[in-house]
C-alpha positions in Angstrom: -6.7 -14.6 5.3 -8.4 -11.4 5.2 -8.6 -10.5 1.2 -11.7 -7.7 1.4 -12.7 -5.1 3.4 -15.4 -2.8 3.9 -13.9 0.4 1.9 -12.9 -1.8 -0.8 -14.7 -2.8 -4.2 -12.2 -6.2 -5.8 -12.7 -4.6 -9.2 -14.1 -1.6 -10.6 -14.9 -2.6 -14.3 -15.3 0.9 -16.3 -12.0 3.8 -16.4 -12.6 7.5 -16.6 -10.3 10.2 -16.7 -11.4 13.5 -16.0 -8.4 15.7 -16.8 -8.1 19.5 -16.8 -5.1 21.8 -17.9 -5.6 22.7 -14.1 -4.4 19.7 -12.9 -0.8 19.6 -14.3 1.5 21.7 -12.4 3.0 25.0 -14.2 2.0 23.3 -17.6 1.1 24.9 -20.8 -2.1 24.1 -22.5 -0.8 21.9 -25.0 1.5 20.0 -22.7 -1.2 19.4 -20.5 -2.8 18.0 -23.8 0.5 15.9 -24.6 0.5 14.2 -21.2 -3.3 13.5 -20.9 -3.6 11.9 -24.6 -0.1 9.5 -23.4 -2.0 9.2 -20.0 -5.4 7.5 -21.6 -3.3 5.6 -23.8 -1.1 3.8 -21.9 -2.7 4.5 -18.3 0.5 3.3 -17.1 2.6 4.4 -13.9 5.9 3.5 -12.5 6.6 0.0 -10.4 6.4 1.1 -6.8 9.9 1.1 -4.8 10.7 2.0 -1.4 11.1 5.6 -1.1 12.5 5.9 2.4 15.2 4.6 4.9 13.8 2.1 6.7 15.1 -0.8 5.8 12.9 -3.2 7.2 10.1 -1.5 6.4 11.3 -1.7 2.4 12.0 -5.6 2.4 8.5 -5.9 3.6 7.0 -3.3 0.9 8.7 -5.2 -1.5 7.3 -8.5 -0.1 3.6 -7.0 -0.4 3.7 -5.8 -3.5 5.6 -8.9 -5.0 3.8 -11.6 -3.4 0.7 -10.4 -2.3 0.0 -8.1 -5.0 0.3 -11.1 -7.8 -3.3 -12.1 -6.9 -5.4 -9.9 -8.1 -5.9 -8.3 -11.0 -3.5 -5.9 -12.7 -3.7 -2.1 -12.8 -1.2 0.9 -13.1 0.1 0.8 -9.8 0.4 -1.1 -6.4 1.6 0.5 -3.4 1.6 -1.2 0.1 0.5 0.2 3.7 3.3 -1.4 6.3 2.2 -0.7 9.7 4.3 -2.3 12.1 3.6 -3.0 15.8 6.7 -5.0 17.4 10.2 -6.2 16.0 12.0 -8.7 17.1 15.7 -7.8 16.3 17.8 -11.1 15.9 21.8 -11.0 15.3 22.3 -14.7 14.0 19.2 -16.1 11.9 15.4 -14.4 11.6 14.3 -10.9 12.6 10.1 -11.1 13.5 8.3 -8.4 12.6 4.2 -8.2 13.5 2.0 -5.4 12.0 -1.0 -4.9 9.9 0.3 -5.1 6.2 -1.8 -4.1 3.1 -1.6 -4.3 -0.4 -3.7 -1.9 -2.6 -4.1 -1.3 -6.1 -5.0 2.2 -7.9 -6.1 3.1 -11.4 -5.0 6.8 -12.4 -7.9 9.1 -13.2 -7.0 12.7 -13.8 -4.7 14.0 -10.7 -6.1 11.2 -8.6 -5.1 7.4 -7.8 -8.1 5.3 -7.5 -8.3 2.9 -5.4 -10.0 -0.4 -7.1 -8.7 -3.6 -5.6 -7.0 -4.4 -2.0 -7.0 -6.4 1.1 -5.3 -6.5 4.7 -2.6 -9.3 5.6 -2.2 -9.0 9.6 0.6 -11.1 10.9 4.2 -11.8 11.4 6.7 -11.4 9.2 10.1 -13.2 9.1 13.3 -11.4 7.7 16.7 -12.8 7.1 19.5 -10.1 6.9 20.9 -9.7 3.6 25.0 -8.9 3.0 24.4 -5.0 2.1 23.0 -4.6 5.6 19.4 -4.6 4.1 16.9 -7.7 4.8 15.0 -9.8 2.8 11.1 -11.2 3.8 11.4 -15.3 3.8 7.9 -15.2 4.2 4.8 -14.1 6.3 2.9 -15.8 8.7 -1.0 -14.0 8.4 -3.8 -14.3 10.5 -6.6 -16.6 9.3 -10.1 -15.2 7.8 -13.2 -16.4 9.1 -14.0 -18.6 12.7 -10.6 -19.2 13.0 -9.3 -15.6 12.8 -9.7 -14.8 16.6 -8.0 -17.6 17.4 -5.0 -17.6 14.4 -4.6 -13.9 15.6 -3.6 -14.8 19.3 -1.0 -17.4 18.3 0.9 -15.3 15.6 1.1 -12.0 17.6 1.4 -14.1 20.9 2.3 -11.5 23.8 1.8 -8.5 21.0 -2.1 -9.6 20.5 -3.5 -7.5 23.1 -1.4 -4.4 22.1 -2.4 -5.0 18.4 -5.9 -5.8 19.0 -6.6 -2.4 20.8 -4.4 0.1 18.3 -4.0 -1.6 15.2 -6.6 -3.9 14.5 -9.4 -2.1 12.8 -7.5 1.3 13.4 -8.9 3.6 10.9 -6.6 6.9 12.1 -3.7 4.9 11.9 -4.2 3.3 8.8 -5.0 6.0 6.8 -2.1 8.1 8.4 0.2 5.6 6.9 -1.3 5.4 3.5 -0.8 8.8 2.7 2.4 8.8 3.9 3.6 5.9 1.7 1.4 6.8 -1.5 3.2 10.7 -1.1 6.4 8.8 -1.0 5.7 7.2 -4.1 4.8 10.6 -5.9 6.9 12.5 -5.0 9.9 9.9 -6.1 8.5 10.1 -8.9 7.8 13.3 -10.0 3.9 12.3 -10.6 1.1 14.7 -11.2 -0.9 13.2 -8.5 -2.6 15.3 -5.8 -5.3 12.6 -4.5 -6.5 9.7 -3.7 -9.6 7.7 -3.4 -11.8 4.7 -2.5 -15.2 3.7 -4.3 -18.0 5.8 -2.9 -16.0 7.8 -1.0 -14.3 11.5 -1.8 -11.1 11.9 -2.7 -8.7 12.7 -0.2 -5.9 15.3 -0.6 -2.0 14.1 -0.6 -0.4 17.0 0.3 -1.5 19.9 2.6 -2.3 23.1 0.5 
């Protein structure tokens, strides 16, 4: 399976925070200072959920983040990129769902999640409706890495590989479009004091339109 790409490092060993009072909204001085000390010493964030009303698009966040996300390191936060491509609805047994899935992991520095771990899971997924209405992911059928990914990738997308070859394969625009989107979600559910993002060797990138 594909587990690296290009504007990924798989671990980034040293942690720096570079707060400013600046960076916490409508904060005094000494609140600022409150939040940054708890922030160094715990560098924790909350679990990532689902933050909008797509439902098959939230079985398969959870999916990512559960199953994919268990192999590789921890850090504060993992938060998923669901891009999906064609659905298969099904009224008695599985639902098929093909996209470009991702799982990536951030680090909080100051106002900005960093990104230091990550990789893309292309493939099918295959959902089972659940009693609420919702679904649940049984599993995911992803495209295999190396010689044999050309050829993996035409049997799992099937009459979808042409489609996802030429938009979403390798589809910067589209990926990144989706990231924000999902990663704002997450903030702003939260109520987090995050304004950024960022890869290693790259500039951050702003959340939310000033």
């Amino acid at each position: 399976m594909k587990m690296s790409v290009k504007f990924l490092v798989a671990m980034v060993a040293v942690v720096s925070f570079g707060y400013a009072a600046g960076n916490f909204k409508q904060l005094g001085s000494s609140e600022g200072e409150s939040l940054v000390e708890s922030a160094v010493e715990s560098s924790r964030l909350p679990a990532y959920s689902y933050a909008g009303n797509d439902s098959i698009e939230a079985a398969i966040s959870a999916y990512i983040v559960d199953e994919f996300g268990k192999h590789y390191a921890k850090s504060d936060v993992t938060i998923p990129i669901v891009n999906i491509l064609a659905v298969k609805p099904a009224k008695f047994g599985e639902t098929l769902v093909w996209g470009s899935f991702w799982v990536l992991n951030y680090e909080l520095r100051g106002n900005t999640l960093f990104c230091v771990s990550g990789g893309e899971y292309p493939g099918v997924a295959h959902l089972k409706k659940t009693g609420d209405g919702g679904y649940v992911v049984k599993r995911v059928d992803v495209v295999e890495d190396g010689s044999r990914y050309v050829k993996s990738a035409k049997k799992i997308f099937g009459k979808h590989y042409d489609d996802w070859e030429k938009n979403m394969s390798g589809n910067e625009t589209l990926r990144e479009s989706k990231r924000a989107e999902m990663i704002g979600d997450y903030v702003k559910a939260n109520d987090l004091f995050v304004t950024m993002y960022q890869d290693y060797g790259w500039d951050a990138k702003q959340l939310f339109a000033k």
